[in-house]
N, C-alpha and C positions, 0 to 999 in steps of 0.2 A: 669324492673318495677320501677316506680316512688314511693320509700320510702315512699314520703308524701301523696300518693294516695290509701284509706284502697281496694278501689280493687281490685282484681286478675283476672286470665287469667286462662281459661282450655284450653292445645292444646294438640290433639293428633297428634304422627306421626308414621304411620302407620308401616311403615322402619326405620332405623336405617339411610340409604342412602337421604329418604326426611328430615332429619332434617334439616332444614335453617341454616346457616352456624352461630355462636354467642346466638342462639337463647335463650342454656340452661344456659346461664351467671346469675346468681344468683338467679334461680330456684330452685325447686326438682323435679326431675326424679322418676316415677316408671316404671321398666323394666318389662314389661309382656312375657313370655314364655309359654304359657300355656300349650303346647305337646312338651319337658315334666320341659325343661330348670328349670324354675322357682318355678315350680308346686315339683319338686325333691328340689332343695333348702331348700324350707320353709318344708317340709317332713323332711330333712334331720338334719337342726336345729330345729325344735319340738323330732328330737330321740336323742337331747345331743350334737350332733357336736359342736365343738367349733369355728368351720368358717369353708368358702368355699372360696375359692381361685380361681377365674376364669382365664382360660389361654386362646390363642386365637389357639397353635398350640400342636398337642400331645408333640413332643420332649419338648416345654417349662413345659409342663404339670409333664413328667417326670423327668427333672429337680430338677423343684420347691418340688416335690415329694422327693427328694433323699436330697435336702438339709434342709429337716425337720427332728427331733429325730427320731430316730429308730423305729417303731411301731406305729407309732403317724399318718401318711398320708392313706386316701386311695384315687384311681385313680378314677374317676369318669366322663364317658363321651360317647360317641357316634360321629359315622359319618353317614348321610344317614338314622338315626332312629336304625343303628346297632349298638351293642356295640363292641368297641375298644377291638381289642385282647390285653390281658395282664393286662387290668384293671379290678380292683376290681368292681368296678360299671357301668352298662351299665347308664341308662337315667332315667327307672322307679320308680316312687318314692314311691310304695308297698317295693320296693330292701333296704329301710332307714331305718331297724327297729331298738332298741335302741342296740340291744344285738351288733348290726356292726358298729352304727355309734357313740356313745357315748363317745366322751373325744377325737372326731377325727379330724383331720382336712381333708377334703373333696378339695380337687385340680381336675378342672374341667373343661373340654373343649367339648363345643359341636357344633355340624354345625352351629345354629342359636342366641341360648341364649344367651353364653358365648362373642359371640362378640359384642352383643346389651348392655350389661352389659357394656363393656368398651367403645362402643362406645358414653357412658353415662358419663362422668368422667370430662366435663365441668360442667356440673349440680353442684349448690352449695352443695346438697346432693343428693342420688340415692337410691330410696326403688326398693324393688322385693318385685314383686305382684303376686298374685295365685289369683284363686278363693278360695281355701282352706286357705285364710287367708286376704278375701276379705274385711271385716270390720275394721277387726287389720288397713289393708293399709289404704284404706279411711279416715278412723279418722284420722291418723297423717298427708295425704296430708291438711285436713281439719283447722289441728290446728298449722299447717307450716308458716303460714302468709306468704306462696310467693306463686308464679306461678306456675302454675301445668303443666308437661311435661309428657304424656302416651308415653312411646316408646315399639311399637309392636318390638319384631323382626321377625317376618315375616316367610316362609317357601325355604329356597334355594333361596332368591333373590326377591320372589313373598309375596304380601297380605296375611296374612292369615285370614282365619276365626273365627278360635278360638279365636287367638289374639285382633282379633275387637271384639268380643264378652264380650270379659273381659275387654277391652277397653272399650264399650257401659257400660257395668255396671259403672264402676268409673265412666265414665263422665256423667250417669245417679242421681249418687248419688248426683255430686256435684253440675250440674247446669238444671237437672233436674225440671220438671214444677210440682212436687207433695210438697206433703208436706218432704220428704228425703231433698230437693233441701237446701243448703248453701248458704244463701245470701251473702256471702262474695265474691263468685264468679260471677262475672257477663257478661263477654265476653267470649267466645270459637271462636275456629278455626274452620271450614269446616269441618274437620276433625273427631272432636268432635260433631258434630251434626250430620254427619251422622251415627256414631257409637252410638251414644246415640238412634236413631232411629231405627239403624240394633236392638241393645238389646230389647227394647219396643218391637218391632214385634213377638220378640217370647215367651217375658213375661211381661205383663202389671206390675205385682205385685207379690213380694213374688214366683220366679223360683224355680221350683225342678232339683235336679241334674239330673231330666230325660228328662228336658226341655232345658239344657245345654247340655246333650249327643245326647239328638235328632238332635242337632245342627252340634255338631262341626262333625259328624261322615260323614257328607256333605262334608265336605273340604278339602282341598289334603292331608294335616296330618294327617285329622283323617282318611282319606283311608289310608297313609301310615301306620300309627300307627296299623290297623285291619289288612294288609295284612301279618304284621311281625307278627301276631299274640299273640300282646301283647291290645286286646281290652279294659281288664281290666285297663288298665293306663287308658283309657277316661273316665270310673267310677271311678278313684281316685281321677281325675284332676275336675272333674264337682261337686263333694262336696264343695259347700260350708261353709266358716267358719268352718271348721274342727278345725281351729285353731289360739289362740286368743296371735297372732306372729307379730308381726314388724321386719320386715327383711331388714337392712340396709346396704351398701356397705361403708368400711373403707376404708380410706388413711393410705400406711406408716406403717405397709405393707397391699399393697390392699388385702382386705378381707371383706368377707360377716358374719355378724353377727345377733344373735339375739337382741334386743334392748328395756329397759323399754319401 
């Protein structure tokens, strides 16, 4: 982005795989996981956590886990929508209440999330997005003064749904044609217009979390999500603003954090 230029850019990318190679060089990223990556995060730091540690492979998970103080880590993560034998935490984010996760650090790897997260780490800075903390995010991409980067991660390789979904919100928020719209924002990607129109189709105005679930329950996560028979995650993750959270990724040591 040109410094001396007060406009901005909305792009979403849909994968973690389409990002254009330089794209997020002096950007901010928000990484969207919404079944359940993301959505367990910002849960997890609203019960106290003191960060989340995203790993890309279990061994490094466990690792990272053993070379923290004694009682202080818990394992958090999933393959395939299952949870990791041995770990403390499977994916849903009901599993975060404060009495487990508070004063904790939370080390975490999961099929989709965790790698969209670091696949993020050119981005000048990197939020995680929920719907359960869809406002918090917005506003700060809004008062960033740089370019805005939605990075889905996606389901096993493929689009997801959900993730465009919460993807159409943000970039409805921001360059949106109502009165929400931020005139600070004035170009979008493809990308971003057509997620901003998947959102609009299923709620002009003001969504209920039943308008959210109606949704995602269509697409291959949310069948996976139902057939493990964890359906209440999709009622946890389609709240939103539950909670009024900015959720930031650190450098040095990488870690996810709660943030003024």
């Amino acid at each position: 982005m040109n410094r001396n230029d007060p406009s901005r850019g909305v792009s979403v990318h849909l994968l973690p795989s389409l990002i254009p190679e330089g794209s997020l060089s002096g950007g901010i990223a928000v990484v969207v996981d919404v079944l359940r990556a993301t959505s367990l995060m910002v849960h997890a730091l609203a019960a106290g956590a003191n960060a989340i540690v995203p790993c890309l492979e279990i061994d490094e998970a466990k690792q990272k886990a053993r070379e923290l103080p004694p009682g202080s880590a818990l394992l958090a993560g999933e393959r395939q929508g299952v949870p990791i034998p041995g770990f403390d935490l499977g994916n849903s984010p009901r599993s975060c209440d404060r009495d487990r996760c508070a004063e904790k650090t939370i080390v975490m790897t999961t099929t989709n999330g965790t790698r969209a997260v670091l696949a993020s780490l050119k981005a000048e800075r990197v939020l995680i997005g929920a719907f359960v903390n869809f406002s918090a995010t917005t506003n700060a991409l809004i008062k960033a003064d740089r370019d805005v980067h939605i990075i889905c991660s996606g389901t096993d390789g493929f689009i997801s749904l959900e993730d465009s979904l919460l993807a159409g919100a943000i970039a409805a928020r921001l360059i949106g044609g109502d009165e929400s719209r931020s005139s600070r924002f004035d170009h979008a990607n493809d990308s971003a217009l057509i997620v901003d129109r998947l959102f609009r189709s299923i709620a002009v105005e003001n969504p209920s979390p039943e308008d959210i679930r109606r949704t995602i329950v269509l697409g291959r996560g949310g069948r996976r999500v139902t057939a493990l028979g964890l359906a209440e995650d999709i009622d946890d993750v389609a709240r939103f603003d539950r909670f009024d959270l900015v959720c930031e990724l650190k450098r040095d040591p990488l870690r996810i954090v709660s943030v003024p």
